[in-house]
SEBABA-619103 format. One line per field, with one value per residue (C-alpha): x negated, y negated, z. Coordinates in pm, whole numbers, padded with zeros to 5 digits. Example, Ala and Ser with C-alpha at 12.3 -4.5 7.8 and 13.67 -1.06 7.14 Angstrom:
# residues 2
u <- (-01230 | -01367)
v <- (00450 | 00106)
w <- (00780 | 00714)
# end
This chain:
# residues 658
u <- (-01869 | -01618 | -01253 | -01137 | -01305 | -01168 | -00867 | -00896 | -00938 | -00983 | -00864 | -01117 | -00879 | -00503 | -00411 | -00262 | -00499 | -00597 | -00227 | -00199 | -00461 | -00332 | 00008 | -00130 | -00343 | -00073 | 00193 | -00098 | -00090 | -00404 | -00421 | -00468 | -00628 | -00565 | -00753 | -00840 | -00983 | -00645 | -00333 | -00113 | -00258 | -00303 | 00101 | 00165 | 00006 | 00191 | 00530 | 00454 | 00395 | 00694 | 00865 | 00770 | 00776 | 01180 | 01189 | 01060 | 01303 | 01553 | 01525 | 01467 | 01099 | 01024 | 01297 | 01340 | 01184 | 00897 | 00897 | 00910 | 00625 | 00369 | 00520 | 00355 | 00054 | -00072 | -00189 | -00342 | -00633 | -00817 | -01175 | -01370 | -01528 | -01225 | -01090 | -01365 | -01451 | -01284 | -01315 | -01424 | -01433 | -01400 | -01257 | -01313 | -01100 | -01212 | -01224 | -01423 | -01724 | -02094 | -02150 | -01840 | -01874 | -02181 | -02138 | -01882 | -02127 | -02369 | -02140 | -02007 | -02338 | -02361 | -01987 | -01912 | -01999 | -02266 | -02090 | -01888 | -01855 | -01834 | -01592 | -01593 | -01287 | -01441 | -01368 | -01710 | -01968 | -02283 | -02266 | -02652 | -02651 | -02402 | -02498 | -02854 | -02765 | -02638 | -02891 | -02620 | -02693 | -02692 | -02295 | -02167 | -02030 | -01717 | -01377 | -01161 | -00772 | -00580 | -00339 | -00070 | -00249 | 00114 | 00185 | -00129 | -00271 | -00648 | -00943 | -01290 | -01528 | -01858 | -02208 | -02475 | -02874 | -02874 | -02513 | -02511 | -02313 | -02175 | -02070 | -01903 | -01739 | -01529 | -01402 | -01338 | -01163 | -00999 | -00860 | -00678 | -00550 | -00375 | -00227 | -00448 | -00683 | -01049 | -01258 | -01593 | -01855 | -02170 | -02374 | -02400 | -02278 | -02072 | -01695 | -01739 | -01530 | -01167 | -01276 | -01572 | -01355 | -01039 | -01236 | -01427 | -01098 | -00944 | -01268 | -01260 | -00875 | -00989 | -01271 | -01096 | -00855 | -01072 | -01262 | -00942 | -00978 | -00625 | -00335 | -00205 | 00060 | -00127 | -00345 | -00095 | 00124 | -00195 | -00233 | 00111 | 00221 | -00044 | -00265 | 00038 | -00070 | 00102 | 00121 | -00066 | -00385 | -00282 | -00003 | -00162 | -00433 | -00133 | 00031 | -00322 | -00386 | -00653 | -00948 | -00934 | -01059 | -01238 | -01428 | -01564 | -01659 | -01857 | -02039 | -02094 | -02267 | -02514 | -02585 | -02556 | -02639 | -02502 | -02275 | -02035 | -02067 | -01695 | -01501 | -01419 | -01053 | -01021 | -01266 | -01053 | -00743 | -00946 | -01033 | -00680 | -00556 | -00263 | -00348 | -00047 | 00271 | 00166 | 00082 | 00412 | 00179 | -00137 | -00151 | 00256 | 00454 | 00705 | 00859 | 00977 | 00897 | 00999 | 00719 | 00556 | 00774 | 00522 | 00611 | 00599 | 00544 | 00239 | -00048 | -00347 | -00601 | -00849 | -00768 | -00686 | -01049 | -01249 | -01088 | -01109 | -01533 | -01546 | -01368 | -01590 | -01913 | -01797 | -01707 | -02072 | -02269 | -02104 | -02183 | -02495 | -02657 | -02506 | -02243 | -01932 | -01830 | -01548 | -01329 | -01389 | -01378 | -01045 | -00852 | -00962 | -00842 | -00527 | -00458 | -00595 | -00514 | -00183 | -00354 | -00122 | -00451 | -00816 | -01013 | -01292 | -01041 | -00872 | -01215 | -01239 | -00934 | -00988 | -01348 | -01646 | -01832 | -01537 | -01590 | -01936 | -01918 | -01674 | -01927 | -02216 | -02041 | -01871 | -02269 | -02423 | -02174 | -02211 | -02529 | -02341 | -02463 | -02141 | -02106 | -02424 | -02372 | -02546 | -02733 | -02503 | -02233 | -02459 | -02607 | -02249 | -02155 | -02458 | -02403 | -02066 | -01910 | -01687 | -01729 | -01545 | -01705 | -01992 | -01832 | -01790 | -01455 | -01439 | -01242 | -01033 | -00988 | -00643 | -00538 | -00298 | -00373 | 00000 | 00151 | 00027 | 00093 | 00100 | 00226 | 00295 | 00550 | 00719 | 00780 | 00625 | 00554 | 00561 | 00465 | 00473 | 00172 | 00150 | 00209 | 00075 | 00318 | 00610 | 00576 | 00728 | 00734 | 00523 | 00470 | 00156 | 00316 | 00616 | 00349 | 00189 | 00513 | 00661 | 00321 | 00362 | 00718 | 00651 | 00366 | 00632 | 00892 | 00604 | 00470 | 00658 | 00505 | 00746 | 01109 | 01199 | 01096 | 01033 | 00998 | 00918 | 00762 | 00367 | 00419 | 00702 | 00819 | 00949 | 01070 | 01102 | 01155 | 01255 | 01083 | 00674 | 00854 | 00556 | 00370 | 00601 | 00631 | 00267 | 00392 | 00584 | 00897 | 01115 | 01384 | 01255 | 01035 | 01306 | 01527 | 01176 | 01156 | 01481 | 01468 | 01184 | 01298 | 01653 | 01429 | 01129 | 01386 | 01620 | 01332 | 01473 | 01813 | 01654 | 01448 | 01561 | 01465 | 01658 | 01527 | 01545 | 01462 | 01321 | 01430 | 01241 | 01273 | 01333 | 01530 | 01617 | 01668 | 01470 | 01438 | 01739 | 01818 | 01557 | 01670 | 02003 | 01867 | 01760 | 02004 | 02007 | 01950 | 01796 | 01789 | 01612 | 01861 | 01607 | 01626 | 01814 | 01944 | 02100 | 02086 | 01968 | 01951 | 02245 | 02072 | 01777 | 02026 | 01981 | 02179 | 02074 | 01815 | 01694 | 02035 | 02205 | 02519 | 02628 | 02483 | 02603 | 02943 | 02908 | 02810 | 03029 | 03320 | 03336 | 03491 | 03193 | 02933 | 03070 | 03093 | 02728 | 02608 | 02835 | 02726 | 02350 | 02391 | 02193 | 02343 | 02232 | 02233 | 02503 | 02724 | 02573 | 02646 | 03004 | 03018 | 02880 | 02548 | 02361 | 02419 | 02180 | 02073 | 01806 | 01628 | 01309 | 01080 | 00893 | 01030 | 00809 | 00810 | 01207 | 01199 | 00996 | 01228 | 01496 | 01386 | 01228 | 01609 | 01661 | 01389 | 01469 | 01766 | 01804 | 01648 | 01834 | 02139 | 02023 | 01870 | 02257 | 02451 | 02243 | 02354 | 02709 | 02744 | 02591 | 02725 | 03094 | 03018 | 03034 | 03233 | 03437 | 03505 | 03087 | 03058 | 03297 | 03173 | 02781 | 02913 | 03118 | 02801 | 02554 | 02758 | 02763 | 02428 | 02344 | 02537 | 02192 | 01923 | 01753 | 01844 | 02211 | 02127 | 01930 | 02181 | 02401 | 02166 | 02071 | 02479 | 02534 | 02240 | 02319 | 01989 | 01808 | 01756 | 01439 | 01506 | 01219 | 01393 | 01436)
v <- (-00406 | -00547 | -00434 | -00643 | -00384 | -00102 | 00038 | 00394 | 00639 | 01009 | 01188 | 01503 | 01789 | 01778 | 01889 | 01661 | 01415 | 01393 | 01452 | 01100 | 00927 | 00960 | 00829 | 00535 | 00440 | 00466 | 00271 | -00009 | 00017 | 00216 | 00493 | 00788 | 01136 | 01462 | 01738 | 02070 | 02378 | 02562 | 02412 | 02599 | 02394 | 02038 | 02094 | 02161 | 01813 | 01645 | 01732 | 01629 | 01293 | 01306 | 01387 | 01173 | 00882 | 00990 | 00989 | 00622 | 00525 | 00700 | 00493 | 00137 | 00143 | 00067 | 00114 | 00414 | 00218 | 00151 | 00504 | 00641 | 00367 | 00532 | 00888 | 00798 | 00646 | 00993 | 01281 | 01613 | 01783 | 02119 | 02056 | 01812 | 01643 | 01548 | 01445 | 01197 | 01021 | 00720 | 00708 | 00368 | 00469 | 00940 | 00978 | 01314 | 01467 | 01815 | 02122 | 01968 | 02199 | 02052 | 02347 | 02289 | 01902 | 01901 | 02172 | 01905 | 01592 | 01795 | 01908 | 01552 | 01369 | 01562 | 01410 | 01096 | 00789 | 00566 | 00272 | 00522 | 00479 | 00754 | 00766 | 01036 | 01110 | 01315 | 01245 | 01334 | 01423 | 01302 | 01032 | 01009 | 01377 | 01382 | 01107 | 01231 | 01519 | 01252 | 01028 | 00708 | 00700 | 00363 | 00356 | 00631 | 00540 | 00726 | 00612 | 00782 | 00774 | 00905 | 01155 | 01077 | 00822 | 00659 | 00578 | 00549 | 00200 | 00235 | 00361 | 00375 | 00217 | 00409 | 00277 | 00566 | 00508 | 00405 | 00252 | -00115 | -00417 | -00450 | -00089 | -00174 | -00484 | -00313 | -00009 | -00248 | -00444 | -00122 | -00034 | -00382 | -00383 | -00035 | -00208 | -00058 | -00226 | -00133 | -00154 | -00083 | 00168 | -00044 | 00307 | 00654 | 00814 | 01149 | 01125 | 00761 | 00505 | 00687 | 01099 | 00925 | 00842 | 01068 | 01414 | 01338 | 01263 | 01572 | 01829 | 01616 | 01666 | 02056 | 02017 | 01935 | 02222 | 02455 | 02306 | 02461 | 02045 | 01927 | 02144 | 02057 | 01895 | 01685 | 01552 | 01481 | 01303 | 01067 | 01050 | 00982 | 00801 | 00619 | 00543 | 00465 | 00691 | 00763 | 01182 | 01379 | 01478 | 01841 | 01786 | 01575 | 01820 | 02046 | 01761 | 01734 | 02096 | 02228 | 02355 | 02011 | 01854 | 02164 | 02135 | 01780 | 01854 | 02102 | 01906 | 01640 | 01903 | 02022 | 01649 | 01465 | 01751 | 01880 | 01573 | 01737 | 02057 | 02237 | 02350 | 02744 | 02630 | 02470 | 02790 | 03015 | 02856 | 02853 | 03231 | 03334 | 03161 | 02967 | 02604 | 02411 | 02308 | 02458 | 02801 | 02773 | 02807 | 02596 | 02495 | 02458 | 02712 | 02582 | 02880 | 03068 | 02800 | 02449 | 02261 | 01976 | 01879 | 01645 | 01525 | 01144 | 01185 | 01389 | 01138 | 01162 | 00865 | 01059 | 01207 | 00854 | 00718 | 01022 | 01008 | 00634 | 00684 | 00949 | 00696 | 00398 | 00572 | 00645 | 00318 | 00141 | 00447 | 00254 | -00051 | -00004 | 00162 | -00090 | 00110 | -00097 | -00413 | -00387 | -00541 | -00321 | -00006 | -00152 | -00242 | 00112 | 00312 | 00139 | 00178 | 00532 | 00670 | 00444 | 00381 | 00067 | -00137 | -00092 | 00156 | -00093 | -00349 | -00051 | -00006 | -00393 | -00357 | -00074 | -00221 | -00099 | -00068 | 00190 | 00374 | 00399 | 00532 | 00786 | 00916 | 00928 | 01103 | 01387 | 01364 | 01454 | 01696 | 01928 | 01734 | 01786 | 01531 | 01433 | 01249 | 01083 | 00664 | 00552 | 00210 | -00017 | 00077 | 00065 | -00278 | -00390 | -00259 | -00445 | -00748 | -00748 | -00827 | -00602 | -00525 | -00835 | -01064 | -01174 | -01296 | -01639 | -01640 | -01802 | -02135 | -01900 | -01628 | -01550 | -01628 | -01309 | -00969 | -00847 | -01124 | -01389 | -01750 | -01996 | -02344 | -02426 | -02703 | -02736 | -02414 | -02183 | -01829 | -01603 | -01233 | -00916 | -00744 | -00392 | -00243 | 00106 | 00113 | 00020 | -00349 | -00154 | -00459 | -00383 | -00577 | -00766 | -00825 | -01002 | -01236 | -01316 | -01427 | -01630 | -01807 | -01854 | -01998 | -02205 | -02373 | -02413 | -02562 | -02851 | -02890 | -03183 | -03067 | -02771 | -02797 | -02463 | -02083 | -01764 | -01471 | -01126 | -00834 | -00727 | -00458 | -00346 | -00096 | -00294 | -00577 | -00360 | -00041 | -00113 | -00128 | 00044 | 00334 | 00495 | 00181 | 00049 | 00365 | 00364 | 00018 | 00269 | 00435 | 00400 | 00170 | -00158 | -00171 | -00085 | -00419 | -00604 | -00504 | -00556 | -00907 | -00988 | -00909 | -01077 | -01433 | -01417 | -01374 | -01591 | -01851 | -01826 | -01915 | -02200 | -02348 | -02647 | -02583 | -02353 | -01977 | -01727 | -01350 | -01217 | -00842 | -00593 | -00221 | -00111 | -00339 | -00093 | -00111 | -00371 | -00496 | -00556 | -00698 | -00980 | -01087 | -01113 | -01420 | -01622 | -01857 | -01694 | -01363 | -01233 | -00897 | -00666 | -00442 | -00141 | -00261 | -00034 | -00178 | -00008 | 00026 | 00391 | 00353 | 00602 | 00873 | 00817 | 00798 | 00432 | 00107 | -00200 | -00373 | -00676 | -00851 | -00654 | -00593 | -00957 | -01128 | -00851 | -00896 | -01282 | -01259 | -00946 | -00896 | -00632 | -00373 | -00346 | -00430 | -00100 | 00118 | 00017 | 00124 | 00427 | 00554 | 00499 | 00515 | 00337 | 00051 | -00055 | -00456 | -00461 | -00340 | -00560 | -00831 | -00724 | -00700 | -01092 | -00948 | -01069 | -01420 | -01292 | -00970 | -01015 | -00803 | -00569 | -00752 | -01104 | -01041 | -01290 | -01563 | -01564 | -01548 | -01830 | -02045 | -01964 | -02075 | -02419 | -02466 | -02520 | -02700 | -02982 | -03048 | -03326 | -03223 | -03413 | -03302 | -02930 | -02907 | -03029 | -02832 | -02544 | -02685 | -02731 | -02382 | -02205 | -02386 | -02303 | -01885 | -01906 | -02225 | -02377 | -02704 | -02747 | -02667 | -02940 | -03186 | -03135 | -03222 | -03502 | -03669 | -03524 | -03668 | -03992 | -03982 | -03932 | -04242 | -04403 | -04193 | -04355 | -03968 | -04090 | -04392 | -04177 | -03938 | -04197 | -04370 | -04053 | -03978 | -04316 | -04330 | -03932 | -03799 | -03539 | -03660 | -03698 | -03645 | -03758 | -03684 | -03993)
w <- (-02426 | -02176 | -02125 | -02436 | -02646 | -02466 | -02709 | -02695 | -02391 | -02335 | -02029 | -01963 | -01806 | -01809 | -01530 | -01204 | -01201 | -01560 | -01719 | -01450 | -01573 | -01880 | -01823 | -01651 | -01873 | -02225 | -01984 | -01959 | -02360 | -02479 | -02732 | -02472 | -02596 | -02331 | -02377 | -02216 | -02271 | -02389 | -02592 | -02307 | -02064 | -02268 | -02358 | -01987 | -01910 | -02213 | -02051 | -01723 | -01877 | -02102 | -01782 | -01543 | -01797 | -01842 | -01427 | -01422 | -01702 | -01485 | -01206 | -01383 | -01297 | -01733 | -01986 | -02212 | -02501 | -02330 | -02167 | -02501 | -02664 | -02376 | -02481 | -02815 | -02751 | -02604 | -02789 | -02728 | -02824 | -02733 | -02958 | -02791 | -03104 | -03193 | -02854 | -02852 | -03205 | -03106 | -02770 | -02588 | -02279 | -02148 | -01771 | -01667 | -01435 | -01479 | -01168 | -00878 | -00959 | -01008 | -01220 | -01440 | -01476 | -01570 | -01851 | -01951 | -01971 | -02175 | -02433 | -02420 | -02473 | -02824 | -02938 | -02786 | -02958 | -02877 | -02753 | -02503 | -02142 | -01900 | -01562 | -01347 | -01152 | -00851 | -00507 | -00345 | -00563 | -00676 | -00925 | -01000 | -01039 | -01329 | -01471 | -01503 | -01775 | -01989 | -02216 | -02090 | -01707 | -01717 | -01889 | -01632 | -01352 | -01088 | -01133 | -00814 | -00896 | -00605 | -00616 | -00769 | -00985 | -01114 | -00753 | -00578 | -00632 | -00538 | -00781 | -00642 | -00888 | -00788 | -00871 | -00927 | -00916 | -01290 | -01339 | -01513 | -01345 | -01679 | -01675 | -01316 | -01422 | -01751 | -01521 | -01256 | -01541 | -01671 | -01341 | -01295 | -01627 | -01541 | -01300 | -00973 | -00744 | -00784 | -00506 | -00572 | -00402 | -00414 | -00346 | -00449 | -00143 | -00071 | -00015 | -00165 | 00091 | 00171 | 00137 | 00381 | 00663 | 00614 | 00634 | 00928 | 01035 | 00988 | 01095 | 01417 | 01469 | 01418 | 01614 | 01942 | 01910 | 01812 | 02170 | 02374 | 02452 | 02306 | 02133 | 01787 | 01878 | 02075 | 01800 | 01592 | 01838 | 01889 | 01538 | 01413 | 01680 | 01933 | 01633 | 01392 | 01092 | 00808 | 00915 | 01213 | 01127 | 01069 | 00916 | 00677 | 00585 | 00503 | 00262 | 00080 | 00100 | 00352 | 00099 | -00102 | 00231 | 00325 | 00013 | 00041 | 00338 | 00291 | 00004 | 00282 | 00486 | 00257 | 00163 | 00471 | 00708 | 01064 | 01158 | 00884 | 00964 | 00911 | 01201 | 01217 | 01215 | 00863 | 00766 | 00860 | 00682 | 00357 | 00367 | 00498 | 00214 | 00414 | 00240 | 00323 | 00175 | -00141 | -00020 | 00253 | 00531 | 00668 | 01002 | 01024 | 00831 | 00576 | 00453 | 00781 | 01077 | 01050 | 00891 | 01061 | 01331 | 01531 | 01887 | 01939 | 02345 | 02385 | 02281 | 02450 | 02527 | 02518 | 02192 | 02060 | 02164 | 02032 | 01640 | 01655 | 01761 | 01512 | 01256 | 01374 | 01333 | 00985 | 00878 | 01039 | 00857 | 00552 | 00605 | 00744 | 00440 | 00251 | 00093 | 00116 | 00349 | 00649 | 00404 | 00142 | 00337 | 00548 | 00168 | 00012 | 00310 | 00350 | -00002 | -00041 | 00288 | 00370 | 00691 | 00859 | 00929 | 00781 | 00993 | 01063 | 01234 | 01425 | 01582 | 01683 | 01809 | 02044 | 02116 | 01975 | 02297 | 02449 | 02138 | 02166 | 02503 | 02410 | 02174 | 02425 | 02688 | 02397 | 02269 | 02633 | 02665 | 02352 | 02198 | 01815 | 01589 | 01481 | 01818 | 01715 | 01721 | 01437 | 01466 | 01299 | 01555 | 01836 | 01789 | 01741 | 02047 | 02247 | 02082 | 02163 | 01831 | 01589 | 01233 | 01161 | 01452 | 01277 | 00905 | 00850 | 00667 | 00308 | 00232 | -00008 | 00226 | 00314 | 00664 | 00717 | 00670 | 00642 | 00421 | 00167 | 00143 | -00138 | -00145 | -00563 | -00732 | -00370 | -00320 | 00033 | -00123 | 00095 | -00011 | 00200 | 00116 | 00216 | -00083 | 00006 | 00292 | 00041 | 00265 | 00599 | 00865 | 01155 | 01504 | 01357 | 01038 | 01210 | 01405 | 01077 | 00943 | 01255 | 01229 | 00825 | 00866 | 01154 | 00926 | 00594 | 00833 | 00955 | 00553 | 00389 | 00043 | 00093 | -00040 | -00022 | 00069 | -00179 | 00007 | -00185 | -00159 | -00317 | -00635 | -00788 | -00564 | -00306 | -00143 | 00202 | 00263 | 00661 | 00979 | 00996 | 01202 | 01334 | 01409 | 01637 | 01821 | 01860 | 02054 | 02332 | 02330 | 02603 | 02666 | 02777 | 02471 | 02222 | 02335 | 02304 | 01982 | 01847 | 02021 | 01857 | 01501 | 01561 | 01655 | 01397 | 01123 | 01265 | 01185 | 00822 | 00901 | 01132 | 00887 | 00754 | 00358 | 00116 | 00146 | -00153 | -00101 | -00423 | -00381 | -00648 | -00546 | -00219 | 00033 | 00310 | 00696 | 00839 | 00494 | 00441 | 00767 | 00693 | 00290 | 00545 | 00698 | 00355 | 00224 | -00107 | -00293 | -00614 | -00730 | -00990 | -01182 | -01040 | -00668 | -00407 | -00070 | 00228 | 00582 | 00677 | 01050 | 01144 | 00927 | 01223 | 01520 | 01523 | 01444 | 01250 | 01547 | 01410 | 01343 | 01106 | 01319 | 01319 | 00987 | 00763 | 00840 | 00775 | 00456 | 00308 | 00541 | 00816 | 00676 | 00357 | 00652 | 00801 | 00527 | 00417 | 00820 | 00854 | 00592 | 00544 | 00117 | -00091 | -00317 | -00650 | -00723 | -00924 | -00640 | -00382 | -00594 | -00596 | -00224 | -00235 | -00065 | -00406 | -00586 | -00898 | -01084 | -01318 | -01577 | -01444 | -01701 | -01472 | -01182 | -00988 | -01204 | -01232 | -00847 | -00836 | -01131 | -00926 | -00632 | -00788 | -00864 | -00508 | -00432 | -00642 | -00429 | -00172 | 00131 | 00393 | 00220 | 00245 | 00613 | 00719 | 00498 | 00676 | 00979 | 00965 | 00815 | 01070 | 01330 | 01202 | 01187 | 01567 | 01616 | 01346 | 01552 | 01642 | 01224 | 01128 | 01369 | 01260 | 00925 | 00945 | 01162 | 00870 | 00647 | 00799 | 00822 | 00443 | 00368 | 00506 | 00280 | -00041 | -00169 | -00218 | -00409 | -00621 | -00675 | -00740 | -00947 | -01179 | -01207 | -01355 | -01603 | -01686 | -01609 | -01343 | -00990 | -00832 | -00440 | -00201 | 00108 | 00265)
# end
C-alpha cells in the first residue's frame, strides 16, 4: 500500500492530540473517524474541531466552505469495530500509559482490517514493545505530532525492530500530504529525537538549582537570552506542563538508566501538584505572582556551557547509535522545539572540545553519569571536528540554513525559511541574505527578485527578539544592530533588478521594515502588517522611520508606529503600502507570475528608473539629473530598438538587456 491508497483514517483517543490529528488530517481531505471510550468525550473532541476549524476560517487561514467540507469529512464513534472497518491507516493517540496502549493494540488487532497500518502517537515510548502485541509488527510504526498538531509542523516517523521501509515511506508520505514535515527516527529509541534532547534539557536546568549552583532566574536568563531560546528552561517546563516532561523522563530512566535520573525538584512539583500554567502554579505562579517574568541580564557562562554539554552529549548519543544524523536531529528540534538553530550546530558553534571539558570537570566533581561524555562526542572533540565537520555536503544541498534560493524563468527566489519561528530575522539569517543578494545582483540569468516567506503563516513576524539579545544588550550593540539591518536591506533598494515581496500572513516589525525596501508588494487577503515596536518600548530600527513615510505619507507612517495596530491588506493597499491583494488559494505561484511580469521588462531601463527615483527622495535635482543622463543613455541599447520594433509589428518584447 502506499499513500495513494490511503483514503480513510481513524484517530484513537479524542482528546488534544487526537481531536488534532483529526482535524489535520480531514483539512488534508481524508474521511477521518474519532473515537473514544465515551460519546461525552468523542463530542467534546468533535467541537474542538468544529471550533477551531471556524477560528481558521475566522482569520482567512481556509474559507468557511472549506472549513465546513473538513467539518464533514469527520465523524465520531465510541465502538471500536465500527471505528475501524474501513480504516487504511489507525493513529493512536490514546493516555501515555504502556498498560493502556497496549490494551488498545490488542483489542485493535481483533477489528482492524488486514491491509491496516498502525501509527502510534507517543512521545517516548517503546515502539517495538507495542508493536509486539500486534500480529502486524512489521505495519506499525510511531507517528509523533506535536502539540498543537494544526500548528506544529514536525511528526516523528519512528522505525521499531520489525517496522517495514514501506511502512516508513507511506507515513512519511502521509505526514507531507497533511501538510507537516516528517523526519524520520531511523531507531527505536526513548524520547525519539526532540523529547531526547529537550528533557535532558530541562532535568539539567533543575539539576543546577536544585545544586544551590545557579538560581532560577539565572537559568532562564541563560536560556532565553545567552542561548537565544524560544522560553527559559523553567518557564518552558511550565508552558508544557511539568509531569508531561517529568514523565518521559522517568521512562528514560528506567530504560536508559542513571544519566536520566529525575531531579528532586521536578519530583517535588509532580507530587505537590503545582504543574504549570494549567494548574496556576509550577515553578512561577500565574494566578497570584506574575508568571514567568525572566531577566535578560543575569546569564551565566557557566550555566550556558553546562546545558549546551548536557545538550551535546545528547545529540552525539544519537548519532552515535545510529539513531538520527546532525541534520536530522538539528531540523526536528528546530521544528519541534522552535529552537533558533539545530542543537548539534549550537554545539559546533560553542566548540565541542569546551563542552567536553565542561562535562569532565562537572563529572570529577559529582561523578553523576549524566556528566558522562559519550564516545561519539569525545572522539569529536580529539579530532577536532564538529558534528557537521566531517560531511561532505551534497551538490543539491542548500547553501543557507536560514533562507532558500532558487534561480527559475529569470526570476532569484528568495524564501525565508524558519517557519517554526514564524521566519523571525535573526543576525545569521541577515548574513545569509546579504550573501544571497549580493550573488542575484552579480547573476545575469536574473531579471528580477521574489522574496517570501516558508508556510503560510508568515512572511515575517519581525526581528528573532531573543536571539539578538543573546548578541548583547547594551547600547553600542543596539546601533550595530540597527545599522546592520538598515544596510543588508538597503541591498534591495540597491539592487539594480525589480524586487517583489510576496507577503502571506504575518508581516510585522522587522518584517515589515524589509517588504519596505522591495520595489513592489503583494499581499494575501489573510496577511496582517504592522509595526509593533512602541508596544516593546522601541522604534522601527532597521529603516522603518524614513522609508515608511516615502511610500505612504507621514502622517499614515505615524499613525501605523504610534499606534502599534495591526492592518489587514486591504487597508494597506489603501494607504498605497500594497500594489496587489490576492486570493489565499496559490499564494506562491501568483507571487512568482507576478513577479515574472517584471522580469520581462527591459533591464537597463529598470536598473535607472531605480536610480533616478531614489536619487530624487533625498534630492529632487540629483533624481532628475540621473534621469535625463539614463535616458540619454537608453537611446544607445538594442532594448529600445526592440521595443520599438515589437510596438510597430504589435507583438510582446523580448528585452536582452543590452
Amino acid at each position: 500500500m502506499n499513500v495513494d491508497d490511503v483514503n480513510s483514517i481513524t484517530v484513537l483517543g479524542a482528546g488534544n492530540m487526537g481531536h488534532g490529528i483529526a482535524e489535520v488530517a480531514a483539512l488534508a481531505g481524508y474521511d477521518v473517524v474519532l473515537r473514544d471510550i465515551k460519546d461525552e468525550f468523542v463530542q467534546k473532541g468533535y467541537d474542538q474541531i468544529e471550533w477551531s476549524l471556524n477560528k481558521l476560517a475566522e482569520k482567512d487561514r481556509l474559507s468557511q466552505d472549506d472549513a465546513d467540507a473538513a467539518l464533514a469529512r469527520v465523524s465520531t464513534a465510541v465502538d471500536l469495530g465500527e471505528a475501524v472497518t474501513d480504516a487504511d491507516v489507525v493513529i493512536e493517540a490514546v493516555p501515555e500509559k504502556m498498560s493502556i496502549k497496549k490494551e488498545v493494540y490488542t483489542e485493535l488487532e481483533e477489528h482492524a482490517p488486514d491491509h491496516t497500518v498502525f501509527a502510534t502517537n507517543t512521545s517516548s515510548l517503546s515502539i517495538t514493545e507495542l508493536s509486539e502485541v500486534t500480529e502486524r509488527p512489521e505495519r506499525f510504526c510511531g507517528m509523533h505530532f506535536f502539540n498543537p498538531p494544526v500548528r506544529m509542523d514536525l511528526v516523528e516517523v519512528i522505525s521499531g525492530a520489525h517496522t517495514a521501509d514501506e511502512t516508513l515511506e507511506l507515513v512519511e508520505d502521509l505526514a507531507e500530504a497533511m501538510g507537516k514535515t516528517p523526519v524520520r527516527v531511523r531507531k527505536d529509541s526513548p524520547g525519539f529525537i526532540v523529547n531526547r534532547i529537550l528533557v535532558p534539557l530541562m532535568n539539567e536546568a533543575a539539576w543546577i538549582v536544585h545544586s544551590g549552583d545557579a538560581t532560577m532566574a539565572e537559568v532562564d536568563s541563560t536560556t532565553k537570552y545567552d542561548m537565544g531560546l524560544p522560553m527559559g528552561s523553567f518557564e518552558l517546563a511550565d508552558y508544557v506542563g511539568i509531569d508531561v516532561g517529568y514523565h518521559v523522563l522517568e521512562y528514560m530512566h528506567e530504560v536508559l538508566g542513571d544519566a536520566y535520573e529525575p531531579c528532586p525538584l521536578l519530583s517535588e512539583k509532580v507530587e505537590e501538584g503545582d504543574l504549570g500554567q494549567k494548574t496556576g502554579k509550577g515553578f512561577y505562579d500565574y494566578e497570584d505572582g506574575e508568571g514567568a517574568e525572566v531577566p535578560h541580564d543575569e546569564g551565566s557562562e557557566a550555566v550556558k556551557n553546562r546545558l549546551l554539554g548536557v545538550m551535546a552529549n545528547e545529540v552525539a548519543g544519537l548519532v552515535g547509535n545510529d539513531v538520527a544524523d546532525p541534520a536530522a536531529i538539528d531540523r526536528a528540534v528546530k521544528l519541534g522545539g522552535r529552537f533558533p538553530d539545530g542543537p548539534a550546530k549550537m554545539a559546533d558553534n560553542a566548540g565541542i572540545a569546551t563542552l567536553v571539558g565542561a562535562l569532565d570537570e562537572l563529572h570529577d566533581e559529582t561523578d553523576e553519569a549524566r556528566y558522562e561524555a559519550v564516545d561519539y562526542l569525545r572522539d569529536l572533540a580529539e579530532s577536532g571536528e564538529g558534528f557537521y565537520g566531517g560531511e561532505e555536503e551534497s551538490d543539491e544541498a542548500p547553501a543557507f540554513d536560514d533562507i532558500s534560493v532558487e534561480v527559475r524563468d529569470g526570476i532569484g527566489h528568495i524564501t525565508l525559511d524558519r517557519p517554526h519561528r514564524l521566519n523571525t530575522i535573526s543576525i545569521e539569517l541577515m548574513d545569509e541574505l546579504s550573501e544571497a543578494l549580493d550573488a542575484l545582483a552579480d547573476d545575469d540569468e536574473v531579471r528580477a527578485v521574489l522574496l517570501t516567506g516558508a508556510g503560510d503563516r508568515a512572511f515575517s513576524a519581525g526581528a528573532d527578539v531573543t536571539s539578538i539579545a543573546a548578541g548583547g544588550g547594551d547600547a553600542v550593540s543596539g546601533v550595530e544592530i540597527s545599522r546592520k539591518g538598515q544596510q543588508t536591506f538597503g541591498k534591495l533598494e540597491e539592487l539594480d533588478k525589480p524586487v517583489i515581496a510576496g507577503i502571506d500572513g504575518f508581516c510585522l516589525g522587522g518584517g515589515m521594515e524589509l517588504a519596505m525596501c522591495a520595489d513592489l508588494r503583494i499581499a494575501t487577503e489573510r496577511s496582517e502588517l504592522g509595526q509593533p515596536e512602541h508596544d516593546l518600548g522601541l522604534l522601527p530600527g532597521w529603516g522603518g522611520t524614513v522609508r515608511l513615510q516615502r511610500i505612504v505619507g507621514t502622517g499614515r507612517a505615524k499613525e501605523i508606529i504610534f499606534s502599534a495596530d495591526r492592518y489587514d491588506a486591504e487597508t494597506m493597499a489603501d494607504y498605497g503600502f500594497i500594489n496587489e491583494v490576492v486570493e489565499n488559494d496559490d499564494f506562491e505561484e501568483q507571487a512568482f507570475e507576478y513577479a515574472k511580469r517584471f522580469a520581462q521588462g527591459p533591464p537597463v531601463a529598470q536598473r535607472y528608473t531605480k536610480r533616478a527615483m531614489h536619487n530624487g527622495w533625498e534630492d529632487t535635482d540629483s533624481g532628475l539629473e540621473v534621469e535625463a543622463q539614463a535616458f540619454g543613455l537608453l537611446f544607445t541599447t538594442s532594448d529600445l530598438m526592440e521595443g520599438i520594433a515589437a510596438f510597430t509589428s504589435d507583438r510582446d518584447p523580448e528585452f536582452t538587456g543590452e
